[in-house]
C-alpha positions as CSV (number, residue, x, y, z in Angstrom):
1,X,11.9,42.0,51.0
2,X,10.9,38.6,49.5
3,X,7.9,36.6,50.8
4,X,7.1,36.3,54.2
5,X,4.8,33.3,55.3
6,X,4.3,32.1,58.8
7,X,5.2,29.0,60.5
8,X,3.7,27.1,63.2
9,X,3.7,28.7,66.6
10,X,6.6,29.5,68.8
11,X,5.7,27.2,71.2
12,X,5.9,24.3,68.7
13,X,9.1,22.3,70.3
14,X,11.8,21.7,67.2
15,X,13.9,19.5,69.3
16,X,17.1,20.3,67.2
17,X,17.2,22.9,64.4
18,X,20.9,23.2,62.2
19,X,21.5,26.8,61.4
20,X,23.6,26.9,57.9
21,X,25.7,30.5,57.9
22,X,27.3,31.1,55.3
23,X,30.2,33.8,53.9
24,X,28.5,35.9,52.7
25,X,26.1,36.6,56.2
26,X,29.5,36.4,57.8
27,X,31.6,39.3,55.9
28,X,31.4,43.0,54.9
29,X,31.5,43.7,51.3
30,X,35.3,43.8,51.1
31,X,35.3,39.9,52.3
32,X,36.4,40.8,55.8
33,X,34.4,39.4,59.0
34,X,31.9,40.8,59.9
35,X,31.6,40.6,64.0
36,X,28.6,42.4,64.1
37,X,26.9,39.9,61.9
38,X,28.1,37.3,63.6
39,X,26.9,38.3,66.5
40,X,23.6,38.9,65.9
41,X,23.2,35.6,64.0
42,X,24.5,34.3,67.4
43,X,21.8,36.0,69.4
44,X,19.4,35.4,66.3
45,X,20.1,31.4,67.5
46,X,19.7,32.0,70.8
47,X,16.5,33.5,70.7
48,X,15.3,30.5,67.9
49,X,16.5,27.7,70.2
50,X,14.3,29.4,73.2
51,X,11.3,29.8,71.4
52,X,11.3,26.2,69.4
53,X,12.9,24.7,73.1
54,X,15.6,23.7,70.5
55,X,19.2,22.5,70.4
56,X,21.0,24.5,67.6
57,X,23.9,23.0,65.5
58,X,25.6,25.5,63.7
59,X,27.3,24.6,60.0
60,X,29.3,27.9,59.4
61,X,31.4,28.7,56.6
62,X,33.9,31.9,56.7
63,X,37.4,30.1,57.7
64,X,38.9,30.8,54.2
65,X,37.8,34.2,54.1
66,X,38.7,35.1,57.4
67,X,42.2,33.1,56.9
68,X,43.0,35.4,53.9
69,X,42.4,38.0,56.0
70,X,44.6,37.3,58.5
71,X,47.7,35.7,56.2
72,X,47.1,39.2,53.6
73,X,46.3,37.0,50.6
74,X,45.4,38.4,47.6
75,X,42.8,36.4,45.0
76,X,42.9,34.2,43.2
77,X,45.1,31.6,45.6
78,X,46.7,27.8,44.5
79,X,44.6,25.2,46.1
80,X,47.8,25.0,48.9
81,X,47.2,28.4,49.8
82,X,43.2,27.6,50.1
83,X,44.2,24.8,52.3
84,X,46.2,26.6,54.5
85,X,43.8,30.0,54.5
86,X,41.4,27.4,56.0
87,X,43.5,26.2,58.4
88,X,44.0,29.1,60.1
89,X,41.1,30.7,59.5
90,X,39.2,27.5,61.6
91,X,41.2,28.7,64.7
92,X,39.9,32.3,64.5
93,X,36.4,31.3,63.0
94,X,35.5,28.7,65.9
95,X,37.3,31.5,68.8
96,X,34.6,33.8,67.4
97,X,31.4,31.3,68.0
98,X,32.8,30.9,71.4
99,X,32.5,34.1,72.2
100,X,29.3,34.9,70.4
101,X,27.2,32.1,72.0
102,X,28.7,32.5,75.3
103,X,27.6,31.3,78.0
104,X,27.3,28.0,75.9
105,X,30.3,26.1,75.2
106,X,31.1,25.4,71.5
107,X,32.7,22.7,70.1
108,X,34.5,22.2,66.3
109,X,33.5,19.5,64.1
110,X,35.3,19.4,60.9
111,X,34.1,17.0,58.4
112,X,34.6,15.7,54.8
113,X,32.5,13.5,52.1
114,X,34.0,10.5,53.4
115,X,32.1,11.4,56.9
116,X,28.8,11.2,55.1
117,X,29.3,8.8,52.4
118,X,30.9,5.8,54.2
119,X,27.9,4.0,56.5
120,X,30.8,3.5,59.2
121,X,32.5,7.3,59.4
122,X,28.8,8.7,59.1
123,X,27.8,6.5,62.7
124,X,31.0,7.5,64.6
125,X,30.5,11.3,63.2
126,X,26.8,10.9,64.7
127,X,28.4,9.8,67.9
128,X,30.0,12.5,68.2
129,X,27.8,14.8,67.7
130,X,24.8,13.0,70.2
131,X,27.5,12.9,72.8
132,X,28.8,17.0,72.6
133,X,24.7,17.8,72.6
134,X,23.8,15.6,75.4
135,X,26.7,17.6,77.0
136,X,25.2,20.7,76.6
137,X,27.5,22.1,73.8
138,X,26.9,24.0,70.9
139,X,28.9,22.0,67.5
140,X,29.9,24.4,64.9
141,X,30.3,22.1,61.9
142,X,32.3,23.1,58.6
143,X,33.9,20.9,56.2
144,X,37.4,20.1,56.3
145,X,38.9,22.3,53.6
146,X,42.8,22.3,55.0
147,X,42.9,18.9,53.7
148,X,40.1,18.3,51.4
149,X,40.7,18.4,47.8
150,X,38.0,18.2,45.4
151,X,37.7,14.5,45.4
152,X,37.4,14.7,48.4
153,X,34.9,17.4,48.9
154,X,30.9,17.3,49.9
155,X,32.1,21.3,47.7
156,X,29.8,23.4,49.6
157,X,27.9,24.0,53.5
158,X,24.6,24.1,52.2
159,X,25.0,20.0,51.2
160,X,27.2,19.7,54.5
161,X,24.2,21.5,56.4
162,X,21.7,18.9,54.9
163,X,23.5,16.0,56.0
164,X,24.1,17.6,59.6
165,X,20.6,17.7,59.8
166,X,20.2,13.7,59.0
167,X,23.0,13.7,61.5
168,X,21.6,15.1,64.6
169,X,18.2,14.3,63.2
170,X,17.0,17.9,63.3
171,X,13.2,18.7,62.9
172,X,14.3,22.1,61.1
173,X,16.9,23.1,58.7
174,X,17.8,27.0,58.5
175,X,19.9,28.3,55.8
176,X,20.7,31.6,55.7
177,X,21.4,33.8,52.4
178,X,21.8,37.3,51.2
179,X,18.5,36.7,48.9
180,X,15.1,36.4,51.0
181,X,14.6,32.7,49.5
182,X,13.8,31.4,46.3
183,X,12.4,33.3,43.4
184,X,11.0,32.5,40.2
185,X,14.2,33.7,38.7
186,X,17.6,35.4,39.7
187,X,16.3,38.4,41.5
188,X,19.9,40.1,40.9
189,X,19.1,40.1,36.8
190,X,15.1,39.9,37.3
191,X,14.1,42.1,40.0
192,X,10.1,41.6,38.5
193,X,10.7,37.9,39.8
194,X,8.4,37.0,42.5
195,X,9.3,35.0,45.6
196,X,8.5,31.2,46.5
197,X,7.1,31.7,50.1
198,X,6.0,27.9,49.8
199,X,7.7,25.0,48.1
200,X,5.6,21.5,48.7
201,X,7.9,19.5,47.0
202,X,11.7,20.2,46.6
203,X,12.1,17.7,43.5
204,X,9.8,20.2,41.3
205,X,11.8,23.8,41.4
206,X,15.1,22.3,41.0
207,X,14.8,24.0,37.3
208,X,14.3,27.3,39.3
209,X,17.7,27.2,41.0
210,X,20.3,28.4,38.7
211,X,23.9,27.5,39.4
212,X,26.0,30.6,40.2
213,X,27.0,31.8,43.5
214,X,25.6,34.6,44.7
215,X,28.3,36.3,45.6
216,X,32.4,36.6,44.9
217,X,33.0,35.5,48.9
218,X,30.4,32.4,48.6
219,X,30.8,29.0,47.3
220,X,27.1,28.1,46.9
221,X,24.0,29.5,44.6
222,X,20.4,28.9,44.8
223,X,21.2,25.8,43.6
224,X,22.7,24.3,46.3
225,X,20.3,25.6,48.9
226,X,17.6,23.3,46.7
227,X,19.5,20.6,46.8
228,X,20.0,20.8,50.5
229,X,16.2,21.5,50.8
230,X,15.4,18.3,48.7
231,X,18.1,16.0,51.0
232,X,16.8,16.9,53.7
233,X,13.0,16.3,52.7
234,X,13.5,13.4,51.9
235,X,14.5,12.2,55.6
236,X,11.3,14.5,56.9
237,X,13.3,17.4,57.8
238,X,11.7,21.1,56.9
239,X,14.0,23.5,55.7
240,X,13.8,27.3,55.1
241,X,16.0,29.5,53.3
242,X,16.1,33.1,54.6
243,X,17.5,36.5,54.3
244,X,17.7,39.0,56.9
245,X,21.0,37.2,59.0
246,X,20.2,37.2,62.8
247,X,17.1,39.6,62.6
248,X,15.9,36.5,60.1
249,X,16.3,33.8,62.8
250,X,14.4,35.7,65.5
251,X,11.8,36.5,63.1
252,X,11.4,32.9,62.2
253,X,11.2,32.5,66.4
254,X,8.5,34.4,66.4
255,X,6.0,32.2,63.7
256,X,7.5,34.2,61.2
257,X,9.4,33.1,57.5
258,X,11.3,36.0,55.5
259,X,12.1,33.6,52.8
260,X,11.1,30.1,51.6
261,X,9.3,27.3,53.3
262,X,10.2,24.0,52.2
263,X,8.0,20.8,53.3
264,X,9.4,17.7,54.3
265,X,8.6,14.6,53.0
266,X,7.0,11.7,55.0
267,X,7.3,8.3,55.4
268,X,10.9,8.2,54.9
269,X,13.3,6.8,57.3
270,X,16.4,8.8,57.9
271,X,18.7,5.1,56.9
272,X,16.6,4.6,53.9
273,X,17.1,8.6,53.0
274,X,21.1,8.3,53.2
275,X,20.8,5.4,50.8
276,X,19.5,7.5,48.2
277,X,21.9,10.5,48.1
278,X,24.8,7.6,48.0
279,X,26.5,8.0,44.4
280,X,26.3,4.8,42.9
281,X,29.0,2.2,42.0
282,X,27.0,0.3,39.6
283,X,24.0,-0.8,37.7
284,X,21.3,-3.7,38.5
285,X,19.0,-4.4,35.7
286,X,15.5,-6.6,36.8
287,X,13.2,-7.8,34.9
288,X,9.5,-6.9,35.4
289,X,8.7,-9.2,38.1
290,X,11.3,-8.1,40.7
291,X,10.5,-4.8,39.6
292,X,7.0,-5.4,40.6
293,X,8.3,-7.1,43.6
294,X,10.7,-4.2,44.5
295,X,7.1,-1.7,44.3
296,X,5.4,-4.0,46.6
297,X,8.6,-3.3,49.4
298,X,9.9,-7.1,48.7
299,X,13.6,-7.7,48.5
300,X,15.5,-7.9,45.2
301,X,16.8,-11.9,45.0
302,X,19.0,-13.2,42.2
303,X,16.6,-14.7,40.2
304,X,14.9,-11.3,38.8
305,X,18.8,-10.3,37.9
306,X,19.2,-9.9,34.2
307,X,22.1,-7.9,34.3
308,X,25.3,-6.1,36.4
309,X,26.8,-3.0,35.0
310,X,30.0,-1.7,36.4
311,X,32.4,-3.1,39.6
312,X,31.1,-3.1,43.0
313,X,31.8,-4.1,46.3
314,X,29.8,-5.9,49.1
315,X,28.3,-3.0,50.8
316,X,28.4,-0.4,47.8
317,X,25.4,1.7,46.5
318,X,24.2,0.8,43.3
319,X,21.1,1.7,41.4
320,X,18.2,-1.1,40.3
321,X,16.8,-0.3,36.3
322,X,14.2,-2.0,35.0
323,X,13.6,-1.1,30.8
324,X,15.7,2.0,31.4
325,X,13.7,3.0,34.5
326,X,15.2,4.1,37.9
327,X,13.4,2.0,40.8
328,X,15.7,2.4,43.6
329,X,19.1,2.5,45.1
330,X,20.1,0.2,47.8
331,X,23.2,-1.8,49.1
332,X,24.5,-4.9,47.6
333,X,25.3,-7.7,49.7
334,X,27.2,-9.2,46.6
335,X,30.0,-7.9,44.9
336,X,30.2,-7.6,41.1
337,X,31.9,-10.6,39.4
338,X,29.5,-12.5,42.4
339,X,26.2,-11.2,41.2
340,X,27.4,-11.8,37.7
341,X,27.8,-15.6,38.2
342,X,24.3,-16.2,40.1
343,X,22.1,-13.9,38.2
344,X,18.9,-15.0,37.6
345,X,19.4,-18.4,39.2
346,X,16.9,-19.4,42.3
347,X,18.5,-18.9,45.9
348,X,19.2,-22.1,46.9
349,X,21.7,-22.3,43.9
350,X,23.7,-19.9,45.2
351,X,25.8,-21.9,47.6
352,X,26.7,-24.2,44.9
353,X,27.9,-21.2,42.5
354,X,29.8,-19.7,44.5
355,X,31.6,-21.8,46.9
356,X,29.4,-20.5,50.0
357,X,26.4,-18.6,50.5
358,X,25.9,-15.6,53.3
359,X,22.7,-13.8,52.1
360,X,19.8,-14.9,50.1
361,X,19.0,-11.3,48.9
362,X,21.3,-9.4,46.6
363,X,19.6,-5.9,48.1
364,X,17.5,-6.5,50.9
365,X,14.6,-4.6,51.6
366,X,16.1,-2.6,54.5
367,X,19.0,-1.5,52.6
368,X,16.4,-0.4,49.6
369,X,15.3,2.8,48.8
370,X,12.7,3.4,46.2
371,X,13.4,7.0,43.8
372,X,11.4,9.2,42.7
373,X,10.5,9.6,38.9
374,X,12.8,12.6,38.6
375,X,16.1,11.2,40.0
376,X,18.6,10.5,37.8
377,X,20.7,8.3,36.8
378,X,24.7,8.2,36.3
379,X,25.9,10.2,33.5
380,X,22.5,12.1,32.7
């Protein structure tokens, strides 16, 4: 067994938790389900959602295994025959939940990036989702693979669970794994490695990771679980990363970790949080006095503009340099060729360059979010 660390108290009220499940947790070694392992995650829930006084929202992967299953495919399959393995697989996947978390009714949420990534889609998903809790109803959550090609793709749960959590806005993010957390190294080629019981700061073990899956039926490593840990930080949500299935959850009920703790971050509002996992559509170069500005929580205005790098649309993400430094990532309220023609000129020219003026701030400071040191920027 990995590290085991303890949490706060039973009693401590989570008022929603997301529960991440993924293929592996959900299959036998020969890739078939599992219904024994489902249903004692199932119960494994229950008990974590009456000890924390929780609402649970499950983000389970499985349909493309279980469709294979049922259709007899063989690996490797053509994307088409992914797509449809999916599709049927959903049908069977979400009639098991039902069963499993009984009494409860369950309801199936398929999403895709475009849920997440556009400001619109990612309100009327978290519509949908406030309104099937307040209703009592437990959402199972997976990402839309019938129809989702890679373009298209979030590419694995443990993201989707991360952004389920900003969704809901969850207190707790559970993901569980067929490794009890995260390790100094891959415990499959290192068994000397020693478990991570506590991570303070997601942004700092990234380089512990690795990138394979950890296993043939998965679509996620270590990887991916820290870089759903370190989303979901950053909008103050704690996330663990445990072994042990549904004997794992009610352990975790009871105080009690079998895997890795990772802290949240505070301070950061779940908007502002969003902002900064947005790909960017462009570059904003500053001089040193917005820059200074922009560290002070001001709003970036044309005048400390020097430069526009790439096309962009009103409402696009795009990332604010200074000297080859990353400050932030925010919203543009101009679009390219726009920001191009009143760079560095004072606001109240801005009506008379471009015809009309609706905002005095190219970024303002709502639609801002600062980045750490260690963020990156496109291409690196």
């Amino acid at each position: 067994m990995g590290a085991v660390s303890s949490v706060a108290p039973p009693t401590a009220r989570w008022r929603r938790v997301v529960v991440k499940v993924g293929t592996s947790s959900l299959t036998d070694d020969s890739g078939r389900l599992s219904r024994p392992k489902l249903w004692a995650i199932a119960r494994g829930m229950q008990v974590l959602a009456a000890a924390r006084d929780a609402q649970v929202v499950v983000v389970s992967s499985g349909a493309g295994a279980i469709g294979r299953e049922r259709l007899g495919l063989a690996l490797p399959l053509t994307l088409p025959e992914r797509q449809a393995a999916a599709a049927v697989g959903q049908a069977l996947l979400i009639l098991e939940w039902e069963r499993a978390l009984a009494p409860e009714p369950v309801a199936q949420l398929l999403l895709s990036a475009g849920d997440v990534q556009h400001r619109e889609r990612y309100v009327n998903a978290k519509s949908a989702l406030e309104a099937t809790l307040r209703l009592g109803v437990v959402p199972v959550i997976n990402e839309n693979d019938s129809v989702a090609t890679a373009e298209l793709k979030l590419g694995d749960n443990d993201t989707l669970s991360a952004w389920a959590a900003y969704l809901v806005d969850a207190e707790a993010l559970v993901i569980l794994t067929d490794v009890d957390g995260l390790f100094e190294a891959d415990p499959h080629s290192r068994p000397e490695a020693r478990p991570l019981a506590l991570v303070e700061d997601a942004e700092v073990v990234t380089y512990l990771a690795g990138g394979t899956p950890g296993t043939l039926r998965g679509t996620g490593g270590m990887a991916t679980k820290v870089r759903a840990a370190r989303i979901a930080s950053r909008a103050g949500i704690e996330t663990y990363v445990i072994g042990g299935g549904g004997a794992g959850l009610e352990a975790l009920a009871r105080g009690e970790v079998r895997g890795t703790r990772f802290l949240a971050k505070r301070g950061t509002s779940a908007r502002k949080a969003w902002i900064a996992e947005q790909a960017p559509r462009g570059r904003v170069i500053v001089d040193a006095g917005a820059a200074a500005a922009l560290e002070r929580g001001r709003s970036l205005l044309p005048s400390g503009v020097v430069a526009v790098e790439g096309r962009f649309a009103f409402g696009d993400p795009v990332d604010v340099v200074c000297e080859g430094r990353l400050l932030a990532r925010g919203l543009t309220n101009f679009e390219s060729t726009a920001l191009e023609r009143i760079r560095g000129c004072h606001t109240s020219l801005i009506a008379e360059r471009l015809g009309s003026k609706d905002y005095d701030e190219v970024i303002h400071r709502d639609n801002l979010a600062a980045l750490a040191a260690g963020d990156s920027m496109p291409g690196e």
